[in-house]
VEXTORKOL-172964 format. One record per residue (C-alpha): x, y, z. Coordinates in steps of 0.2 Angstrom, whole numbers, plus 2048, in hexadecimal, padded with zeros to 3 digits. Example, Ala and Ser with C-alpha at 12.3 -4.5 7.8 and 13.67 -1.06 7.14 Angstrom:
<pts>
PT   x   y   z
PT 83E 7EA 827
PT 844 7FB 824
</pts>
This chain:
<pts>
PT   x   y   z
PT AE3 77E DB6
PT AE6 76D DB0
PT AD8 768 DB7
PT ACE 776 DAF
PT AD4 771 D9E
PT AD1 75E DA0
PT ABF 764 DA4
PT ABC 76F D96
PT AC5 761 D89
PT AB9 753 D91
PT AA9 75E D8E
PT AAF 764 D7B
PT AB4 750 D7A
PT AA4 74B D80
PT A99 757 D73
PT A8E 74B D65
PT A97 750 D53
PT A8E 754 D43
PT A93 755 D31
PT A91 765 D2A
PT A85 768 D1C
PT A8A 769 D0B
PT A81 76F CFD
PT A8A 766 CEF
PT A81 770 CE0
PT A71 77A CDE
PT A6B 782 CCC
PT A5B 78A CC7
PT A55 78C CB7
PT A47 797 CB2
PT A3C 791 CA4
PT A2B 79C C9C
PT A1F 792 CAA
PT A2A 789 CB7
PT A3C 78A CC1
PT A47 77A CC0
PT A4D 777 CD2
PT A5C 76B CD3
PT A63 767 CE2
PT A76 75B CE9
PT A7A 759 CFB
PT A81 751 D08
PT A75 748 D15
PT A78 744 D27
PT A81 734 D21
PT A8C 73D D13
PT A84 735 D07
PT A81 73F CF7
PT A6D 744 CF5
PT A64 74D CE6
PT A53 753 CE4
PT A4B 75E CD4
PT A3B 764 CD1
PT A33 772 CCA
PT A27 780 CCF
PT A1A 78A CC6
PT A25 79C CC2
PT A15 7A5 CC7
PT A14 79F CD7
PT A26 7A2 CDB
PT A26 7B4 CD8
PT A15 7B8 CDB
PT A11 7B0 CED
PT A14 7BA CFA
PT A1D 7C9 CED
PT A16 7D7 CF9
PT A1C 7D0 D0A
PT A2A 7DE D11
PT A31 7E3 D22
PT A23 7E6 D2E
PT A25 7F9 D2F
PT A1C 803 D3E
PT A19 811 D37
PT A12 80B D29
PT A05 801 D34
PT 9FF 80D D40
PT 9FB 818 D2F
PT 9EE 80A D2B
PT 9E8 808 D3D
PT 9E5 81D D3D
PT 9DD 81D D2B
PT 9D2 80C D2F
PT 9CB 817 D40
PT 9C8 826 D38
PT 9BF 81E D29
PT 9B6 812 D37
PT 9B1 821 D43
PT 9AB 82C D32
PT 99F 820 D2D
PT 99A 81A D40
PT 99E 82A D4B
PT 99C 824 D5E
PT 98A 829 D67
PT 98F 839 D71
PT 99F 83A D70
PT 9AB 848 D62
PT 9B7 841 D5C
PT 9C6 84B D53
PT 9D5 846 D4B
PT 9E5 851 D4E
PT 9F4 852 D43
PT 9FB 846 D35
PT A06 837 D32
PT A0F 82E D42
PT A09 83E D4C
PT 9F6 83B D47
PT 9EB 83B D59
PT 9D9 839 D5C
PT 9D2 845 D69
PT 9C1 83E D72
PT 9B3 849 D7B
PT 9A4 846 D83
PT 99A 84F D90
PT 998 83D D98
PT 9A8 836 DA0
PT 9A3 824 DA0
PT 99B 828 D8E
PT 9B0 82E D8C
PT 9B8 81F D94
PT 9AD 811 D89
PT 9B4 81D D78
PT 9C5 81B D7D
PT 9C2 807 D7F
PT 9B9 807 D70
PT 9CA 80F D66
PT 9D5 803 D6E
PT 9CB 7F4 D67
PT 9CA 7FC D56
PT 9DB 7FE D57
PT 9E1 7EC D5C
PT 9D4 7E5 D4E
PT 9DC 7F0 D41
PT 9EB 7EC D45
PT 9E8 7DB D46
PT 9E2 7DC D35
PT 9F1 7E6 D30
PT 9FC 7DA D35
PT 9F3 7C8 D2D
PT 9F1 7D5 D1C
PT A04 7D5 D1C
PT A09 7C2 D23
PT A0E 7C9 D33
PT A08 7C5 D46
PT A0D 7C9 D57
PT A13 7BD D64
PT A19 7BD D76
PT A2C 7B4 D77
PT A31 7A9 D87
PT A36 7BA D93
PT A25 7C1 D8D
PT A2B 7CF D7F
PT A1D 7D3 D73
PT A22 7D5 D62
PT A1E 7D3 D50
PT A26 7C8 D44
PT A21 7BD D35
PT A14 7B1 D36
PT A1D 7A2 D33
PT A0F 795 D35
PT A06 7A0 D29
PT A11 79F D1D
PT A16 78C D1E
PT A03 789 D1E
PT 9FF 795 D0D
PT A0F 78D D03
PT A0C 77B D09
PT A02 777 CF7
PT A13 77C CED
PT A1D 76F CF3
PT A10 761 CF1
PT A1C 75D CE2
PT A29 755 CED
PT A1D 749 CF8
PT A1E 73B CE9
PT A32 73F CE6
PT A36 741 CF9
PT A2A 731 CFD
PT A35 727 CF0
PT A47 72B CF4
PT A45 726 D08
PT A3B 714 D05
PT A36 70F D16
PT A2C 721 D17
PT A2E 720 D26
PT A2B 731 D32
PT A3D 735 D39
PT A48 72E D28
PT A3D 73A D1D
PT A3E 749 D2A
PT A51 745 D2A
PT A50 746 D18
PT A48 758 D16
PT A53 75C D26
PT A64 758 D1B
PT A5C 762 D0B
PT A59 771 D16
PT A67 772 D20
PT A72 771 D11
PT A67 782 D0B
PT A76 790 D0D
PT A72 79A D1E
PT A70 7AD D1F
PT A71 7B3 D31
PT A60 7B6 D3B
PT A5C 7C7 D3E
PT A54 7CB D4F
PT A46 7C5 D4F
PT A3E 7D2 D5A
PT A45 7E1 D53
PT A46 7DD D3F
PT A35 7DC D3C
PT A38 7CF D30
PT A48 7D6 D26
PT A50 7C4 D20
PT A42 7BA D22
PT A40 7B0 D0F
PT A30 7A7 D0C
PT A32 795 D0B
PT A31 796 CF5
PT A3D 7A6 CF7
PT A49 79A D01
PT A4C 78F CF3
PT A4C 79B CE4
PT A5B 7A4 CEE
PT A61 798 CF7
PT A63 79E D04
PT A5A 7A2 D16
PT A5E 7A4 D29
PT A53 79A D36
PT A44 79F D35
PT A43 7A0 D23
PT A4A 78E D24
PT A3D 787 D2E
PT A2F 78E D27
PT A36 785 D17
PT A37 774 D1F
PT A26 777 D29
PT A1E 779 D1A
PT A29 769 D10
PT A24 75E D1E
PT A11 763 D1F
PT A0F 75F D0B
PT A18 74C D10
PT A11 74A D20
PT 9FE 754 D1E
PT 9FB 74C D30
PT A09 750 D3A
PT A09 75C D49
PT A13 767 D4A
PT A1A 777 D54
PT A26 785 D4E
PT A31 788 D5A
PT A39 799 D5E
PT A49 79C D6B
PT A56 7AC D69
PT A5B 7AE D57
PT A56 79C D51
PT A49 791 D4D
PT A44 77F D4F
PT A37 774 D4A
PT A2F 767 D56
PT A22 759 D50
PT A17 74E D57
PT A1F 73C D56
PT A27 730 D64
PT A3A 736 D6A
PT A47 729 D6D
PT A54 726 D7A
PT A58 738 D82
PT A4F 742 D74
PT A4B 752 D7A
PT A38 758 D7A
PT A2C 766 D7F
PT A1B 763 D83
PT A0D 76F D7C
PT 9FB 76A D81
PT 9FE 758 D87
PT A08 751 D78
PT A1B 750 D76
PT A24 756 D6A
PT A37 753 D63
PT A40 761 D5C
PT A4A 763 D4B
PT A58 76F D44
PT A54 774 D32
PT A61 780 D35
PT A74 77A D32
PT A81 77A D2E
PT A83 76B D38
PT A78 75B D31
PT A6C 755 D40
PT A5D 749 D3E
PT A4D 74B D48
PT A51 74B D5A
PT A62 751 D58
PT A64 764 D60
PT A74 770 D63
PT A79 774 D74
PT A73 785 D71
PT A63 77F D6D
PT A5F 772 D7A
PT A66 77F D88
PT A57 789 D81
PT A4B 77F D80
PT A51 777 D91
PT A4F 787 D9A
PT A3C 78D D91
PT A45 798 D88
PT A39 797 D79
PT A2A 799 D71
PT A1F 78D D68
PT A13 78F D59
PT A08 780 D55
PT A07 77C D40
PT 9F9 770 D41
PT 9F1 768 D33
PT 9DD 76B D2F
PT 9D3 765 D3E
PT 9CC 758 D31
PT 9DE 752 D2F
PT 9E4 752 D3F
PT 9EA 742 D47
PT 9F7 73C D52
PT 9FE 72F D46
PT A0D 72E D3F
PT A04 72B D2F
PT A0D 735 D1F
PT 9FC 732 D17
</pts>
């Protein structure tokens, strides 16, 4: 038992430490065109940081004002219409086609005096309603992915929204660039880390089974201040696209959290994943705890160790794209 105990106080021992985040004051003030942001917290040195800015009140409230939880029902009603609508003005050669009930319970029943004429109907359905559906899903900022153990589901498309709310925070490239003087890659990443990290949490649904309940655009984020790991993410995906336009990166996905990996050299023991050929080192834009680049939780690394995760490239433009560590 001794033993034992020596053990486990040798491993707790042995464990990297991290300050905890502090949000030392956050205010917002709504005028007729903009929302004052002001930020004061803690970075991964404890020394005191600040960042304001403001952002077009339009924007804020109008981007993304229609996104909700993805709802099931709710989409299989648009696949049924956009088939019956399709099939009513282009009614398959040989085949009758009638549609059977209402609501969830609506079915389509297929005859034909020709049973191969029969099978190719039915494969016709099933691609009209995996293009609709497909096109249901991007209408509403959605996708589906496959996680590590092969689970299909549907859940925001992060890299979607990073990409469409990059433009808003080209206000903080110039105020950013200027507080971290060397702009250098990994002491500005550390920088947006410490902001977002200090961000209050709210706990991640599942992301397999909320259909996006929780989940805070990245402009949402800040107005409430407030967001779990995927919302946080997103947010720092899109901060560190409008400061770094050429970075790579990937959005990382493992059970109930979220990392984000980018395209730069690791040092020392730095953890990495490998997607196509190029390495990449990972980030917490979580919290509470204040880590730089490189620096992962147990939790995390045990994950990623393991190929418990799944990846989502956030590239720039193909006319961008390099493997520099250029913030140009």
């Amino acid at each position: 038992m001794v033993r034992f105990i020596g053990i486990v106080v040798f491993l707790i021992l042995g464990l990297p430490s991290y300050a905890w985040a502090e949000q030392l004051d956050f205010s917002k003030k709504i005028t007729d065109e903009y929302v004052q942001f002001n930020y004061q917290w803690l970075d991964q040195a404890q020394q005191t940081q600040s960042l304001s800015f403001a952002i077009n009140k339009v924007i804020i409230f109008d981007r993304f004002r229609n996104f909700k939880g993805y709802s099931a029902p709710h989409a299989k009603k648009y696949v049924d219409q956009k088939i019956r609508q399709k099939l009513s003005q282009n009614p398959i050669d040989n085949v009758q086609t009638k549609f059977i009930g209402t609501g969830d319970n609506l079915q389509i029943e297929l005859k034909s005096d020709n049973q191969n004429t029969l099978d190719q109907a039915y494969k016709t359905i099933t691609k009209l309603k995996q293009g609709f559906m497909s096109e249901h899903l991007a209408r509403n900022f959605y996708t589906q992915f496959v996680s590590y153990d092969n689970n299909v589901s549907i859940k925001p498309d992060h890299v979607r929204f990073a990409q469409t709310s990059v433009a808003d925070f080209s206000v903080l490239k110039a105020l950013i660039l200027n507080k971290v003087s060397s702009q250098n890659v990994r002491e500005v990443g550390d920088y947006v880390l410490g902001f977002v990290q200090s961000i209050p949490y709210s706990t991640l649904e599942s992301r397999t089974t909320s259909t996006g309940a929780g989940f805070n655009p990245p402009l949402q984020t800040l107005f409430q201040n407030q967001g779990d790991c995927d919302s946080k993410v997103t947010l720092t995906a899109a901060i560190y696209r409008a400061l770094m336009p050429r970075m790579k990166m990937m959005l990382v996905f493992i059970d109930n959290h979220a990392l984000l990996a980018i395209n730069i050299p690791s040092k020392g023991n730095e953890l990495t994943i490998t997607v196509d050929g190029l390495a990449y080192i990972l980030a917490e834009p979580t919290g509470p705890a204040l880590m730089r680049v490189g620096e992962l939780t147990a939790d995390s690394e045990f994950a990623i160790r393991n190929g418990r995760y799944y990846a989502e490239a956030f590239f720039a433009e193909p006319s961008a794209e390099t493997n520099s560590n250029s913030l140009n």
